[in-house]
C-alpha positions in Angstrom: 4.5 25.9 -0.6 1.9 24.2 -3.0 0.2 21.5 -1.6 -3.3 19.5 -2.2 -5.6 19.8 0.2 -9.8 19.0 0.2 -11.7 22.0 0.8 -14.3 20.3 2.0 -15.7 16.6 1.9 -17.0 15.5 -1.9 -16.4 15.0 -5.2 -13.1 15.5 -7.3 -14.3 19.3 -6.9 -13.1 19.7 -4.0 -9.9 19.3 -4.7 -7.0 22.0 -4.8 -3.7 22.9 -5.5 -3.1 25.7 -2.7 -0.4 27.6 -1.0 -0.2 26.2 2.7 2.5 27.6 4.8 5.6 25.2 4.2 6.2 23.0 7.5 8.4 22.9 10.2 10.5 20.4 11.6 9.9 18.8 15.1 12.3 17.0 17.0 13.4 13.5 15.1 12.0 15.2 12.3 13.4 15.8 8.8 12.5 18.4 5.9 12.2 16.3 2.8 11.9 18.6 -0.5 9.0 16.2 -2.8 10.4 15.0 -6.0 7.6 12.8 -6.3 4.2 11.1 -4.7 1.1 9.2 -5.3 -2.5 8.7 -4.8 -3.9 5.6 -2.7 -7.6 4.5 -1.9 -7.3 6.2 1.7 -6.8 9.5 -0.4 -9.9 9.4 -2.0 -12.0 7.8 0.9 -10.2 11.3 2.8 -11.3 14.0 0.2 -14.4 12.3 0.5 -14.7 12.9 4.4 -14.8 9.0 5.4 -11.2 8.5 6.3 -9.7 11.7 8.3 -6.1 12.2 9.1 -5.0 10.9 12.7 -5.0 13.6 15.7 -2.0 15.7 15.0 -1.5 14.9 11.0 -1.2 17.2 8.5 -4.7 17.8 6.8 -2.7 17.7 3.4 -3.5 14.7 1.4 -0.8 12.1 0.5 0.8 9.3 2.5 4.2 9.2 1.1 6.8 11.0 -0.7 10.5 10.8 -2.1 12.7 13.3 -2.1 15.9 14.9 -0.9 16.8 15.4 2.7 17.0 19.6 2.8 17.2 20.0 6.7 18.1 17.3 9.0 19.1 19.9 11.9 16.2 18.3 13.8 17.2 14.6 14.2 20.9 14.5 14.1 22.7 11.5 14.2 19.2 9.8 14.0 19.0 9.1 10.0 19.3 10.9 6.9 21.6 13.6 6.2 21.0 16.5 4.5 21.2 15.6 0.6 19.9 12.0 1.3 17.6 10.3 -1.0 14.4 9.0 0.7 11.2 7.3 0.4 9.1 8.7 3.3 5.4 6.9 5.0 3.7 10.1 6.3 0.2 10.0 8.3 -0.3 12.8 5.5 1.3 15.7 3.9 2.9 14.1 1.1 1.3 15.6 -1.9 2.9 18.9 -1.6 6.3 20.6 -2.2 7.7 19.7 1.1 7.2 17.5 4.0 8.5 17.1 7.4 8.4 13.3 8.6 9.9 11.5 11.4 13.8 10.8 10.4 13.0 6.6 11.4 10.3 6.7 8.9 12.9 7.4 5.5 14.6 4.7 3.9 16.9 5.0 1.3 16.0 4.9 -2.4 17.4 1.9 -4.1 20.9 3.1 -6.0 19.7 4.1 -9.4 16.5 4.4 -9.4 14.6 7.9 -10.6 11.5 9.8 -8.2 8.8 8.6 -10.3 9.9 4.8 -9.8 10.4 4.7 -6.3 7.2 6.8 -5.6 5.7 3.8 -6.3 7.4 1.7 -3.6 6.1 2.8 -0.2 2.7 2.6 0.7 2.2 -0.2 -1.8 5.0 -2.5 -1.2 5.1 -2.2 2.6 1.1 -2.8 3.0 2.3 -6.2 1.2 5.3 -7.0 2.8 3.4 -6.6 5.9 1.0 -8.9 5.7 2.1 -11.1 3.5 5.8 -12.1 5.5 5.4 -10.0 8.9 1.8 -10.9 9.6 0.7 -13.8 7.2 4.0 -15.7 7.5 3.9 -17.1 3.7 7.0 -19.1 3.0 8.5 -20.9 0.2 6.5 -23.8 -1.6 3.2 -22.2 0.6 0.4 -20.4 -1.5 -1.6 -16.7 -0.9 -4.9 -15.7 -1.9 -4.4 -11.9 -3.0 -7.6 -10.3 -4.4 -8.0 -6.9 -5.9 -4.2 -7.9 -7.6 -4.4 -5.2 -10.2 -3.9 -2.7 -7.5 -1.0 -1.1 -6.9 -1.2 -3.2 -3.7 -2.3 -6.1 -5.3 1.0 -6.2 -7.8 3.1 -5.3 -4.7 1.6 -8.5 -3.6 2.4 -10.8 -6.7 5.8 -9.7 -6.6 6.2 -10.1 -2.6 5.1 -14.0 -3.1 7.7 -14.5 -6.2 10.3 -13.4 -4.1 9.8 -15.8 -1.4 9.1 -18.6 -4.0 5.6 -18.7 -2.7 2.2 -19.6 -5.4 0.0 -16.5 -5.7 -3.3 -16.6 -7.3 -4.8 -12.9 -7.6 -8.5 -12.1 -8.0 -10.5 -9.4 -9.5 -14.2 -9.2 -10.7 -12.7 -8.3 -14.5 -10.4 -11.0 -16.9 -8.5 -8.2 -17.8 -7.8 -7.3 -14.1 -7.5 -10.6 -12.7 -4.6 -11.2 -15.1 -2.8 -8.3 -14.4 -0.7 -10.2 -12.1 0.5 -12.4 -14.5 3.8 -11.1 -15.3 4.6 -11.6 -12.1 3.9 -15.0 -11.6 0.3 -14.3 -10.2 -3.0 -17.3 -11.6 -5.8 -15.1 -12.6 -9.4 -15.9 -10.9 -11.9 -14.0 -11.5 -14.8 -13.0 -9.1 -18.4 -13.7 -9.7 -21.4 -12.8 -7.4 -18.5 -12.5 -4.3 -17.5 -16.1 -4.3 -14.5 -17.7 -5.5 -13.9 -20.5 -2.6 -15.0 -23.8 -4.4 -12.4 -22.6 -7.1 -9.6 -21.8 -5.0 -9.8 -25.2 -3.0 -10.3 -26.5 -6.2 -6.8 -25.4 -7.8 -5.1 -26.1 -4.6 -5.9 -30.3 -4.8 -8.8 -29.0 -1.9 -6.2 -28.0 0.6 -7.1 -24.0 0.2 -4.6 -21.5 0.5 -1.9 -21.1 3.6 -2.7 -16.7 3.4 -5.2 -13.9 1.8 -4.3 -11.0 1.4 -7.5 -8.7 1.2 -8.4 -5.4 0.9 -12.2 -5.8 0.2 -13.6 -6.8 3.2 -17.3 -7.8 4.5 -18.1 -8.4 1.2 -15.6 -11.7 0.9 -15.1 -12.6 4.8 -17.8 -15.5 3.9 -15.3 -17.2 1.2 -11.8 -16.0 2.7 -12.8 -18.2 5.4 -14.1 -21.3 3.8 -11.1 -21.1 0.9 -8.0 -20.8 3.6 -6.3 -24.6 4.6 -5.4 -25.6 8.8 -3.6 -23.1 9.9 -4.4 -20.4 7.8 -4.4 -16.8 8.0 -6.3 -14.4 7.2 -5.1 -10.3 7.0 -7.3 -7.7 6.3 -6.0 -4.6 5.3 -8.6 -2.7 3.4 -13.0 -2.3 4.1 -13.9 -1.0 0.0 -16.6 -4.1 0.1 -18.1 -3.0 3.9 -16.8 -3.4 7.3 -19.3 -5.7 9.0 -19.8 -9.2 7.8 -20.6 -12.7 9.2 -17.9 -14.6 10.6 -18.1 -18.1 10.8 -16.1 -18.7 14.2 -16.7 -22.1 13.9 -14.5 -22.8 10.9 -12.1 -20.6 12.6 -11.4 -22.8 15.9 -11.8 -26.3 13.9 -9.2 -25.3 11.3 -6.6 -23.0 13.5 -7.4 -19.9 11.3 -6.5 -16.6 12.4 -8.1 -13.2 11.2 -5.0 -10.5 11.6 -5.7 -6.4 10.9 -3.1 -4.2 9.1 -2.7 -0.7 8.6 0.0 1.4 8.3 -1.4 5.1 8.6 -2.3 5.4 12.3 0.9 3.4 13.8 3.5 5.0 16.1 6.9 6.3 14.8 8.5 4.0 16.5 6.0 1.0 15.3 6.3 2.2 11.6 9.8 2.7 12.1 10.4 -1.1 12.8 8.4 -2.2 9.7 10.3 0.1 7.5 13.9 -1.3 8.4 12.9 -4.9 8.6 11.3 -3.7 4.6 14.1 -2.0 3.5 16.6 -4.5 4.7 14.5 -7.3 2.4 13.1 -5.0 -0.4 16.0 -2.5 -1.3 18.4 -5.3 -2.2 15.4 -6.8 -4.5 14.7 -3.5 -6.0 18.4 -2.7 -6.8 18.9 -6.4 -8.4 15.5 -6.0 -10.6 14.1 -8.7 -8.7 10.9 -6.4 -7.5 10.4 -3.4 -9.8 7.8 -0.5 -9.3 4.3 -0.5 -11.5 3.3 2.8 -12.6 0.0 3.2 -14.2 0.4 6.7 -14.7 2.4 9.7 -13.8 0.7 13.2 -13.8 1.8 16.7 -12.4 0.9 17.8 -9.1 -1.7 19.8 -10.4 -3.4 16.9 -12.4 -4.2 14.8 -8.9 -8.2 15.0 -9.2 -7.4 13.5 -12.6 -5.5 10.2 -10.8 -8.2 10.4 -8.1 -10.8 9.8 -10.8 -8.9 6.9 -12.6 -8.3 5.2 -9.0 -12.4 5.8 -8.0 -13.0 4.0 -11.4 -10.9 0.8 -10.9 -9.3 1.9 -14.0 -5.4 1.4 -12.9 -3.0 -1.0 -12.9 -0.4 -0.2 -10.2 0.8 3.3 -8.9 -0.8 6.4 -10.0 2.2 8.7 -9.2 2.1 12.6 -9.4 5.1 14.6 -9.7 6.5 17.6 -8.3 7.9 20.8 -10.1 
């Protein structure tokens, strides 16, 4: 099969389209044939050796895929059947032609909905849904903190807080890009010399906000702390701005905060497996009414992937860069 690997650590060079041997099922596993992927940050940060795949992953780049089910003789009785429609989280191996993933890490694609759409769904929309309800708790009438909301994470995000009737105000260091979120309900702040807490407590009446959602890390521990209310929380799920900063603990034990770490990549089947159902059981319904939709930035062939990694390196998109496959 055609697949992308990195043939060594570096630049968009390094990138190929090569013939891999095609995989083979484990036990619990399915064989999913790739209608579709995408490109994420951990992608890029892996082509460019900082970010490898966890012990026993598949060096292949991509972290999720949809597809149909072609050989479910594996995991019978355990998940999808063999014709199934399914958007897959893989520890990697999803930008390629076919994939074997655990059977409890598919869920259904939402009735209706074509490979490009729902290749934006997964990594994106389950990093929010994770820390914005599972980890972050936000509820109706409360208000989140998401920066970087022009990201495919970031408008997961906006959408996630609509949904639960919940106030989202979404940062970038751009206008442009702090307003992306704005169709979904998201206020615009933009960044300026990493700070941004005297406005947020400023547009909240000084109460700050109940949850951020951050994927930028050191860079803005400083100001997640000072602009979150009692009781807030704080969930990191990306390091692009650095991964040691300066914590005031202080703040922390005098206004009840807690700091909460999210990944999805390196989890357990089993761990993974929970947050997909509990997702799927709250997100397909949503997708199938219109109430959350998919945002595409772009969608390129297989072959055109250093093309998406450069546009994603350059903060250029807005959403999901999805690549297709033949």
């Amino acid at each position: 099969m055609k697949a992308v690997i990195a043939t060594a650590p570096g630049g968009l060079e390094v990138l190929a389209l090569a013939e891999v041997p095609d995989p083979v099922p484990a036990a619990g596993e399915v064989l999913v044939r790739v209608r579709a992927t995408a490109v994420n940050r951990a992608d890029t940060m892996q082509r460019r050796g900082l970010y490898p795949p966890p012990p026993g992953a598949s060096p292949v780049l991509g972290l999720e895929a949809v597809g149909e089910v072609v050989d479910a003789s594996q995991a019978p009785g355990t998940g999808p059947a063999e014709g199934d429609r399914v958007m897959c989280l893989v520890p990697g191996g999803g930008n390629a032609e076919l994939v074997a993933v655990a059977a409890v890490n598919c869920i259904p694609v939402p009735h209706g909905m074509d490979w490009e759409s729902a290749a934006a769904i997964p990594e994106v929309f389950i990093t929010a849904y994770q820390g914005l309800v599972r980890l972050g708790r936000l509820e109706a009438g409360q208000v989140a903190l998401v920066h970087s909301i022009a990201s495919g994470v970031g408008t997961a995000a906006a959408q996630v807080c609509r949904a639960l009737g919940a106030r989202c105000i979404g940062t970038s260091r751009s206008p442009e890009r702090a307003a992306a979120g704005a169709a979904w309900g998201a206020e615009p702040l933009v960044v300026t010399d990493d700070a941004f807490a005297d406005v947020v407590r400023q547009i909240t009446g000084g109460r700050g906000v109940d949850v951020v959602l951050d994927l930028v890390g050191a860079r803005y521990l400083p100001d997640n702390v000072r602009a979150l209310a009692t009781g807030g929380r704080l969930v990191l799920t990306g390091l692009v701005g650095g991964r040691t900063g300066q914590l005031d603990m202080g703040a922390l034990i005098a206004r009840q905060i807690s700091v909460l770490g999210s990944s999805l990549r390196a989890r357990d089947v089993d761990d993974k497996a929970r947050i997909m159902g509990e997702f799927a059981a709250w997100a397909v319904p949503l997708f199938e009414s219109g109430a959350l939709e998919p945002v595409i930035d772009q969608v390129r062939p297989l072959a055109e992937v250093a093309a998406a990694h450069a546009r994603l390196e350059a903060d250029a998109a807005v959403g999901k860069l999805v690549l297709t496959v033949p």
